[in-house]
ChimeraX commands (.cxc) that place a marker at each C-alpha (Angstrom):
marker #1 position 0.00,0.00,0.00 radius 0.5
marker #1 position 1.51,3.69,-0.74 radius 0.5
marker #1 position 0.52,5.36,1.79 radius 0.5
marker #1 position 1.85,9.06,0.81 radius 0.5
marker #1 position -0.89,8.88,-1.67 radius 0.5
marker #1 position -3.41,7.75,0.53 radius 0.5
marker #1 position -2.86,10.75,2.88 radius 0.5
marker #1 position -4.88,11.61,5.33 radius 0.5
marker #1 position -6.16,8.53,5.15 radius 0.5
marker #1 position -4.25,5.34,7.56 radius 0.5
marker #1 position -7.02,2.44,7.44 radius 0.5
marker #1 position -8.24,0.35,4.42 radius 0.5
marker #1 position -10.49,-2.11,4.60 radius 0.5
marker #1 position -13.27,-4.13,2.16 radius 0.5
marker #1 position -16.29,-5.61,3.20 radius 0.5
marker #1 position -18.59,-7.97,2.13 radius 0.5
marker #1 position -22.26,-6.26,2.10 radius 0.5
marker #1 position -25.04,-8.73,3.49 radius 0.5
marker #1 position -28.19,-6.75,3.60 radius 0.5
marker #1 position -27.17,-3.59,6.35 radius 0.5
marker #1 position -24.51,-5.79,7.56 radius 0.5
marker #1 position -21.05,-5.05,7.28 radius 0.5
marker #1 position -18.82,-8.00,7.11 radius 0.5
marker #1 position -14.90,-7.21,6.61 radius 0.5
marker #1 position -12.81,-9.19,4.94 radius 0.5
marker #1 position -9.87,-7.70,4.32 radius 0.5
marker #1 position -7.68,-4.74,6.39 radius 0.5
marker #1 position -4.55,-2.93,5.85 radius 0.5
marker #1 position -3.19,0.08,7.96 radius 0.5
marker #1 position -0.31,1.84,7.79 radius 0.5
marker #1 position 2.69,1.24,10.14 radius 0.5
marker #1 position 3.15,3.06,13.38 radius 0.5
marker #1 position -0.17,5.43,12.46 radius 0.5
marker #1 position -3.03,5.60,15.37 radius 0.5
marker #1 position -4.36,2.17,13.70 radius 0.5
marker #1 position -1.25,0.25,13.68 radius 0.5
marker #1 position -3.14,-2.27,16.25 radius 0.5
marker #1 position -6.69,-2.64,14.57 radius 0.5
marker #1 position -8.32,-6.17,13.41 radius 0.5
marker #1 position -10.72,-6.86,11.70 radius 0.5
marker #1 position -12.99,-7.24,14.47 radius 0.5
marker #1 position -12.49,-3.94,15.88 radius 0.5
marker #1 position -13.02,-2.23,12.46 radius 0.5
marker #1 position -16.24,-4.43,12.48 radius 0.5
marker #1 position -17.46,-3.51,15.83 radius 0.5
marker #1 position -16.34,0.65,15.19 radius 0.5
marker #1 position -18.25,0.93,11.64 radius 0.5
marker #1 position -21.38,-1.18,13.02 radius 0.5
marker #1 position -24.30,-1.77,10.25 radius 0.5
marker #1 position -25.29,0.54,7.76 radius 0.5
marker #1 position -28.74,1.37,9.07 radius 0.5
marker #1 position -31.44,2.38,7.05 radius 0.5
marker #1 position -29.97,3.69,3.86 radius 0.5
marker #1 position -32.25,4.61,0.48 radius 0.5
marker #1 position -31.70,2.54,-2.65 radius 0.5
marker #1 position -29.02,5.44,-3.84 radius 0.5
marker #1 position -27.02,5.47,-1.04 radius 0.5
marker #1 position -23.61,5.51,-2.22 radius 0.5
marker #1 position -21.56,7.05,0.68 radius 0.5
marker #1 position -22.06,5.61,4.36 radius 0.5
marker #1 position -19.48,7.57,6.88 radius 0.5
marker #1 position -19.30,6.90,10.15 radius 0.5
marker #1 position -17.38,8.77,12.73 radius 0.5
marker #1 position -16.10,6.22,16.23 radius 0.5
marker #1 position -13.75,6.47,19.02 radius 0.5
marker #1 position -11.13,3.77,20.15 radius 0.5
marker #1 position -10.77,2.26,23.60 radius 0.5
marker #1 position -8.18,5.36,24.23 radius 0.5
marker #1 position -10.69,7.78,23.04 radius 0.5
marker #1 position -9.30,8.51,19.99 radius 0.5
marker #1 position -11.68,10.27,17.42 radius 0.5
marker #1 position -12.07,8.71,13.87 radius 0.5
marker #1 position -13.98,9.15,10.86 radius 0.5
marker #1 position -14.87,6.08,8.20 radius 0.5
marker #1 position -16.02,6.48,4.43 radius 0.5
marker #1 position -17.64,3.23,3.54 radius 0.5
marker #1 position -18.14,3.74,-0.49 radius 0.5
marker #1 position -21.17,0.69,-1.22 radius 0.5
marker #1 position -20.71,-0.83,-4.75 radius 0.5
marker #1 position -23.76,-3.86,-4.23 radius 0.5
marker #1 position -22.64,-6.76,-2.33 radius 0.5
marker #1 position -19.09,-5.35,-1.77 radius 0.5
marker #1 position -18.17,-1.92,0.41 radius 0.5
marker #1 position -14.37,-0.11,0.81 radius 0.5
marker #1 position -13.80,1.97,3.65 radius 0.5
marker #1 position -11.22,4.55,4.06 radius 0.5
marker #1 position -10.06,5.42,7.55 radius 0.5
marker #1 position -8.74,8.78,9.11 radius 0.5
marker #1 position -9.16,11.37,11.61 radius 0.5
marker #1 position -12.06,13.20,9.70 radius 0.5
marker #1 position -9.66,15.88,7.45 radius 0.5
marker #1 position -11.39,15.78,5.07 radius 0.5
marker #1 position -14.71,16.79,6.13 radius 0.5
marker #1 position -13.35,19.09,8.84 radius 0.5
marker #1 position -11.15,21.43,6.13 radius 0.5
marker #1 position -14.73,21.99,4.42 radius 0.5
marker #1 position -15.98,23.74,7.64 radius 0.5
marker #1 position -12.29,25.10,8.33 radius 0.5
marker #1 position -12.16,26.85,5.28 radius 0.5
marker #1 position -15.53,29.07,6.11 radius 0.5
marker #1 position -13.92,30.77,9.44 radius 0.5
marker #1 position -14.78,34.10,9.88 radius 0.5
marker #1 position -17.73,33.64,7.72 radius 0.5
marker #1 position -21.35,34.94,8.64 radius 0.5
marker #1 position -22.82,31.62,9.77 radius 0.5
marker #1 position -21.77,28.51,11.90 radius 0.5
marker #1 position -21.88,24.98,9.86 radius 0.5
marker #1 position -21.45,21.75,10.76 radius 0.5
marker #1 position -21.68,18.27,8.85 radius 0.5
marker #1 position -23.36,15.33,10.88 radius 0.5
marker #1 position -24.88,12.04,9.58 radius 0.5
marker #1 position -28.39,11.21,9.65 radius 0.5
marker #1 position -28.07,10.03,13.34 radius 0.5
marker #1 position -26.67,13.07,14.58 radius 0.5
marker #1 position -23.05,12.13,14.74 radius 0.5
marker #1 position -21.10,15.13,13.95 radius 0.5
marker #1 position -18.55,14.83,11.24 radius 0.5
marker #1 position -17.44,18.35,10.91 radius 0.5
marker #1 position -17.93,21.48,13.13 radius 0.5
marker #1 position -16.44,24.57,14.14 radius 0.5
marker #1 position -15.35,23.06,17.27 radius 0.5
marker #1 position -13.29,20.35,16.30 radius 0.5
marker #1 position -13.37,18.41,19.55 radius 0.5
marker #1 position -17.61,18.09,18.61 radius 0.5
marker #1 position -16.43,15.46,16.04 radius 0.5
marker #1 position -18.29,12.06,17.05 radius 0.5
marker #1 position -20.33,13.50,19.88 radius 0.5
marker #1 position -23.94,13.31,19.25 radius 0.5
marker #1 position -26.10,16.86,18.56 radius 0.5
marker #1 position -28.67,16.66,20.21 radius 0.5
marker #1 position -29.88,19.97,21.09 radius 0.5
marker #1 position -29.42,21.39,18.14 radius 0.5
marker #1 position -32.72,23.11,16.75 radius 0.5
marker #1 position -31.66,23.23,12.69 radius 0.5
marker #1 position -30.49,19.42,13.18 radius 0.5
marker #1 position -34.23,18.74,15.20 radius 0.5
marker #1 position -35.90,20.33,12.23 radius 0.5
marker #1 position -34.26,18.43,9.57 radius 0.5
marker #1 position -34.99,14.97,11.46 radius 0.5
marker #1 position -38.63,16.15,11.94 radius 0.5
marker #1 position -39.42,16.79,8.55 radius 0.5
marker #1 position -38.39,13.98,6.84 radius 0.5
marker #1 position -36.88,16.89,3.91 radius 0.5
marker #1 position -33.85,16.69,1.79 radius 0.5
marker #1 position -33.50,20.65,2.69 radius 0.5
marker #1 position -35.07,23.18,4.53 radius 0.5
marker #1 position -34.77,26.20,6.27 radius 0.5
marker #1 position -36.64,28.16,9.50 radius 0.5
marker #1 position -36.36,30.62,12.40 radius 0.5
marker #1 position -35.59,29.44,15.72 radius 0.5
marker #1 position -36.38,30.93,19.12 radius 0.5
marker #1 position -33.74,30.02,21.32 radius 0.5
marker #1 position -34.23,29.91,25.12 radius 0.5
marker #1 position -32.03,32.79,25.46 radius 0.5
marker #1 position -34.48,34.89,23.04 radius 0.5
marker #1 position -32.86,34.79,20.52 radius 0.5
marker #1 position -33.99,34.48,16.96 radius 0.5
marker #1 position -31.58,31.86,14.88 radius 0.5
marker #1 position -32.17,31.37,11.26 radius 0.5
marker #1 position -31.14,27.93,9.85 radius 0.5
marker #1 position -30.67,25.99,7.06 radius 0.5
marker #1 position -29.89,22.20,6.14 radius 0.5
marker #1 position -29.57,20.15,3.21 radius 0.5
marker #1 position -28.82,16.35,2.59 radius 0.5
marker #1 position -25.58,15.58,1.08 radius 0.5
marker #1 position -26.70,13.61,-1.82 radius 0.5
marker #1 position -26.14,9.46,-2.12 radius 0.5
marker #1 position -25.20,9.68,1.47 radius 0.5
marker #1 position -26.12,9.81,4.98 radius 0.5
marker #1 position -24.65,13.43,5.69 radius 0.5
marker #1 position -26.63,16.85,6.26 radius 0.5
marker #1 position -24.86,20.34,6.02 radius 0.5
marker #1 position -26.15,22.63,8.65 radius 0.5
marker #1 position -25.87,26.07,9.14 radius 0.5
marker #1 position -26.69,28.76,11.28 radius 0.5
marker #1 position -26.66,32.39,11.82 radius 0.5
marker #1 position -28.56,35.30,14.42 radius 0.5
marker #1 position -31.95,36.19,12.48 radius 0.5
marker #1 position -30.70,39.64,12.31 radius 0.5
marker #1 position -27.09,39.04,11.12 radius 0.5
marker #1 position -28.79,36.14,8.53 radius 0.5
marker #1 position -31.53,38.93,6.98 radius 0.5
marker #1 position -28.36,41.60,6.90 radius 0.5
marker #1 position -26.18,38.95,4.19 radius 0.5
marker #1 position -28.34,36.08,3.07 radius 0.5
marker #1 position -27.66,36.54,-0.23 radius 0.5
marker #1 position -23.90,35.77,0.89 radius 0.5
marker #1 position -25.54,32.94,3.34 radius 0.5
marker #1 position -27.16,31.29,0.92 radius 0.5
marker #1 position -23.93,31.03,-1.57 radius 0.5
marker #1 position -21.61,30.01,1.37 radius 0.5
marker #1 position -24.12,27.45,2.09 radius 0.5
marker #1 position -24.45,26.13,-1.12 radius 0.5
marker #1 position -20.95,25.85,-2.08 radius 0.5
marker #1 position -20.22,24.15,0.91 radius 0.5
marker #1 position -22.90,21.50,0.30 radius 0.5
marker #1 position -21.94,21.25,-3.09 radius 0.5
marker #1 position -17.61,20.69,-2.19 radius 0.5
marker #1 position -19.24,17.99,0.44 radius 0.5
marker #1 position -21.14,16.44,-2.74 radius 0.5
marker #1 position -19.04,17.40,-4.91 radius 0.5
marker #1 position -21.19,18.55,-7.43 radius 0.5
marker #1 position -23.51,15.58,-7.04 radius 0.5
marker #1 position -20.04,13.04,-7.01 radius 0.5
marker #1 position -19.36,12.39,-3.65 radius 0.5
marker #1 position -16.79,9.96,-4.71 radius 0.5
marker #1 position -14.79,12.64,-5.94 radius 0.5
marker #1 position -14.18,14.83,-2.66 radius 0.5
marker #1 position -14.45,11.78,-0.33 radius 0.5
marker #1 position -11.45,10.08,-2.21 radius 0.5
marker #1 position -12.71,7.84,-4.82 radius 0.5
marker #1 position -9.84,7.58,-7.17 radius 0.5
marker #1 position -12.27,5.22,-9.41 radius 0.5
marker #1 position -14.89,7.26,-9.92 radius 0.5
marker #1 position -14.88,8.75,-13.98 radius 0.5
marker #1 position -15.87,12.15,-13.10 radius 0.5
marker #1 position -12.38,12.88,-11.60 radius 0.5
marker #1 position -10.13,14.66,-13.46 radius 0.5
marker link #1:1,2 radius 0.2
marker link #1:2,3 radius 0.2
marker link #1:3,4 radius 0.2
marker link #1:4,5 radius 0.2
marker link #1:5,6 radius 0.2
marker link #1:6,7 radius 0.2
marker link #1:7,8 radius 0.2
marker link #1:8,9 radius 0.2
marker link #1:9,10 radius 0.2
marker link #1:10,11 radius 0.2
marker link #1:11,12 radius 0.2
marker link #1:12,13 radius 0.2
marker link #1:13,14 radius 0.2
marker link #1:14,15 radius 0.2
marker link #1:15,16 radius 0.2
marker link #1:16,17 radius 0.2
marker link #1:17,18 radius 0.2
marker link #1:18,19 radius 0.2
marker link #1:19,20 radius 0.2
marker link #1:20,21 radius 0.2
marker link #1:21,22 radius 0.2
marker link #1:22,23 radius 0.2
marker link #1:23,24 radius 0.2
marker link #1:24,25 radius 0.2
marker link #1:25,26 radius 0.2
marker link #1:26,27 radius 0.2
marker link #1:27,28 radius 0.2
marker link #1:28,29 radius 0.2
marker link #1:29,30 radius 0.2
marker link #1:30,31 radius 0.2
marker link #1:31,32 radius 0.2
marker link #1:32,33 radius 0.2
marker link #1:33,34 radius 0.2
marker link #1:34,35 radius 0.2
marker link #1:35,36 radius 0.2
marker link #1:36,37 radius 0.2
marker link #1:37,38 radius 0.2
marker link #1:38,39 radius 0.2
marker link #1:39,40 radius 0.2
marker link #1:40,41 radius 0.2
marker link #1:41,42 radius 0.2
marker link #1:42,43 radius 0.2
marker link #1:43,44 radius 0.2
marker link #1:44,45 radius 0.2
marker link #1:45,46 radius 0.2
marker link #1:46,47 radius 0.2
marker link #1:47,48 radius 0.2
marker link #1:48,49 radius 0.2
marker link #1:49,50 radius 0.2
marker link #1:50,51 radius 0.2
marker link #1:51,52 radius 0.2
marker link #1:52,53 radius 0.2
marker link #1:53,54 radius 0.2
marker link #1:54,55 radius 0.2
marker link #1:55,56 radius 0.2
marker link #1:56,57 radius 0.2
marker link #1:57,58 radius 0.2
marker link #1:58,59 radius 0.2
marker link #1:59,60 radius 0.2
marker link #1:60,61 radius 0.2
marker link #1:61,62 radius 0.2
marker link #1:62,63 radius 0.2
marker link #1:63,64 radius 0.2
marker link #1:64,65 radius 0.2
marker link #1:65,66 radius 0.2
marker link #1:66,67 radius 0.2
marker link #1:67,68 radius 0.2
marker link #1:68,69 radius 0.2
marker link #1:69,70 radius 0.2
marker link #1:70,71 radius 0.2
marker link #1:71,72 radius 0.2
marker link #1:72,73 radius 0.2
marker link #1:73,74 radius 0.2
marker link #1:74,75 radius 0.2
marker link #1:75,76 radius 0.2
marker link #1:76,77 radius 0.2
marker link #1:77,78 radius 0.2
marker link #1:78,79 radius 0.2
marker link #1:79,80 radius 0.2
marker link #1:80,81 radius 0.2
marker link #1:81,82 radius 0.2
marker link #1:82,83 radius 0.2
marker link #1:83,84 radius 0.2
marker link #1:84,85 radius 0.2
marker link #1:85,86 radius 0.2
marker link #1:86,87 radius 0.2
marker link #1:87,88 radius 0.2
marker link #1:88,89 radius 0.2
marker link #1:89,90 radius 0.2
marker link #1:90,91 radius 0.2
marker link #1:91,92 radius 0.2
marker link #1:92,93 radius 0.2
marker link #1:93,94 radius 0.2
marker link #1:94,95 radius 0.2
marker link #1:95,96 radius 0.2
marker link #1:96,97 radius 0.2
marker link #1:97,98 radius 0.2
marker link #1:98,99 radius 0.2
marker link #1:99,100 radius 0.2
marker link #1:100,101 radius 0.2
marker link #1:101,102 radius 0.2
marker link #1:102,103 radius 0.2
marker link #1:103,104 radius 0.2
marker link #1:104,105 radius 0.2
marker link #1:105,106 radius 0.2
marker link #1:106,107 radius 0.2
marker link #1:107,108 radius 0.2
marker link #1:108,109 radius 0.2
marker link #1:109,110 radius 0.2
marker link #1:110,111 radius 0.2
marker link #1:111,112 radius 0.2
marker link #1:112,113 radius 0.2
marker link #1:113,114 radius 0.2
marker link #1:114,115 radius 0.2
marker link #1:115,116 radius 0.2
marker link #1:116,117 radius 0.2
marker link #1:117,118 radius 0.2
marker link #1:118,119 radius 0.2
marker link #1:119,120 radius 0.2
marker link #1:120,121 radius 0.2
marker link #1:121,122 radius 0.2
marker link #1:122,123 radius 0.2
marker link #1:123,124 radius 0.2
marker link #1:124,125 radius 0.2
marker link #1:125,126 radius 0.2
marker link #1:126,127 radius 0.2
marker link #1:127,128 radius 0.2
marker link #1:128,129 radius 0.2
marker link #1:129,130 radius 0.2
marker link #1:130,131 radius 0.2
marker link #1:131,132 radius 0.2
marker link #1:132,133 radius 0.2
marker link #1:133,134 radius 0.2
marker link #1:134,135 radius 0.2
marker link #1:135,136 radius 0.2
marker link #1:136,137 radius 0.2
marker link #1:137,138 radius 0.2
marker link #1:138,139 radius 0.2
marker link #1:139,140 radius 0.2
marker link #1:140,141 radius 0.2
marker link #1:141,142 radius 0.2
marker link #1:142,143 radius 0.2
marker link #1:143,144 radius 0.2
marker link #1:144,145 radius 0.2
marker link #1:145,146 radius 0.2
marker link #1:146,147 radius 0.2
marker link #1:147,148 radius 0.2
marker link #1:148,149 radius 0.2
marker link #1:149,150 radius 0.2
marker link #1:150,151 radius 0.2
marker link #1:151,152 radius 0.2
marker link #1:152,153 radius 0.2
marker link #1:153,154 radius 0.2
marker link #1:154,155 radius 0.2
marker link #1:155,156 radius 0.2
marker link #1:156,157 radius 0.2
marker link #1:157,158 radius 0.2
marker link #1:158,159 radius 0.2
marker link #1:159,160 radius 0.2
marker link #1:160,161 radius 0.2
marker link #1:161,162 radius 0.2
marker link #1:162,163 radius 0.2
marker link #1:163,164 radius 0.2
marker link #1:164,165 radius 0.2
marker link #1:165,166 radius 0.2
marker link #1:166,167 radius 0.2
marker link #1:167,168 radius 0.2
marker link #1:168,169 radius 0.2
marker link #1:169,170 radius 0.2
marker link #1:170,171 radius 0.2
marker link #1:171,172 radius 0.2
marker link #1:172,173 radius 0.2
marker link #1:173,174 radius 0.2
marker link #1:174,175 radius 0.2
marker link #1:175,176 radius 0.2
marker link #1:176,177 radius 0.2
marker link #1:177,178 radius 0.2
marker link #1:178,179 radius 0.2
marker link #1:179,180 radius 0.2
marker link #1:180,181 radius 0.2
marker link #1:181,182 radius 0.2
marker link #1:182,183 radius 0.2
marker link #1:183,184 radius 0.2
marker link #1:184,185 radius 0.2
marker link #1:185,186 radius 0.2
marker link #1:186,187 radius 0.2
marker link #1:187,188 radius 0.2
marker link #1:188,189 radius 0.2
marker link #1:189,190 radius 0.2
marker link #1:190,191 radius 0.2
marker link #1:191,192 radius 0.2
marker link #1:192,193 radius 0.2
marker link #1:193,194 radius 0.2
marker link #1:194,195 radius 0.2
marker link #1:195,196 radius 0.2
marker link #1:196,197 radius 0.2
marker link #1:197,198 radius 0.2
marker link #1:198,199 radius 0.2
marker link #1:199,200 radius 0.2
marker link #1:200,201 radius 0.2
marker link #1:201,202 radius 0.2
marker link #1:202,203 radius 0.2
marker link #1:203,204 radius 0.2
marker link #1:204,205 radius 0.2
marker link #1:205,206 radius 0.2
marker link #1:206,207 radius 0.2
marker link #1:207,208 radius 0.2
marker link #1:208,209 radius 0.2
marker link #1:209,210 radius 0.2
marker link #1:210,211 radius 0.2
marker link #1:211,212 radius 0.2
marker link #1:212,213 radius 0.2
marker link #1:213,214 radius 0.2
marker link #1:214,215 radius 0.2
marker link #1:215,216 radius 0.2
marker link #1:216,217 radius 0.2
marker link #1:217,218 radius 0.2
view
């Protein structure tokens, strides 16, 4: 395995796909990296099952935590009865929210369960939002996207917005003060929607999360 060009990636593994089972049969990880010790039964036990996933799921991540409390993030790419993963400390999705600091709103990337992926606060990565009122809306309406005014218990009004990375189990959330949100949300909404899109990629996942098979990279 070349590992330089795997980078930030440390874990590999494939999978046999048995319904929303996740079956691994083979692992590789790099030498002296934070998964030097990993089997395949701990890769097994730290991805878990798929859960429910539509028919054009494509993309399954999964962010997990290590007996030592180390924080990881896996990208499971599903091809039918087969699934690849690629293993790291969540980079990837992490320089998509680094790269809006100083920006009018807060965003965050978290999977269908709530898992967060990405934030502002790095340290939120695997933690579970659960008070999170744009997150709450996006669960309770069943929506690919949406968007709404929140009163917070502090008063405050927050404006919101989310939206479903495509073919994958991922939202992009993002938030702003009402007022602040009204004052630039022509800016909000392009911010937003360029970040969704560099998460998706356009609509090719494959391509930002890695995929070095996929056609539409260049």
């Amino acid at each position: 395995m070349n590992w330089s060009s795997m980078a930030p990636y440390y874990a590999v593994a494939a999978f046999s796909v048995r319904g929303n089972e996740l079956d691994p049969q083979a692992l590789a990880v790099r030498e002296n990296s934070k998964a030097a010790n990993w089997n395949k039964e701990f890769v097994k036990a730290a991805i878990g099952n798929i859960g429910a996933r539509g028919n054009d799921m494509r993309f399954y991540v999964k962010p997990f935590q290590d007996s030592q409390r180390g924080r990881y993030v896996a990208l499971v790419f599903l091809e039918g009865t087969r699934a690849y993963a690629l293993i790291g400390s969540g980079e990837t999705f992490q320089s998509l929210i680094d790269a809006q600091k100083g920006s009018l709103s807060a965003f965050s990337i978290v999977t269908a369960t709530g898992l967060t992926v990405g934030h502002s606060v790095p340290e939120y990565l695997g933690t579970v939002m659960r008070d999170d009122p744009v997150f709450r809306e996006a669960q309770k309406s069943g929506s690919s996207h949406g968007s709404s005014v929140f009163k917070l218990a502090s008063g405050q009004d927050l404006y919101g917005m989310f939206e479903m990375i495509p073919q994958s189990n991922l939202y992009v959330l993002s938030s702003a003060p009402l007022k602040e949100a009204m004052k630039g949300r022509t800016g909000l909404w392009w911010q937003f929607l360029l970040l969704g899109g560099g998460s998706g990629a356009g609509g090719c996942g494959c391509c930002i999360m890695g995929d070095f098979t996929c056609g539409k990279r260049n």
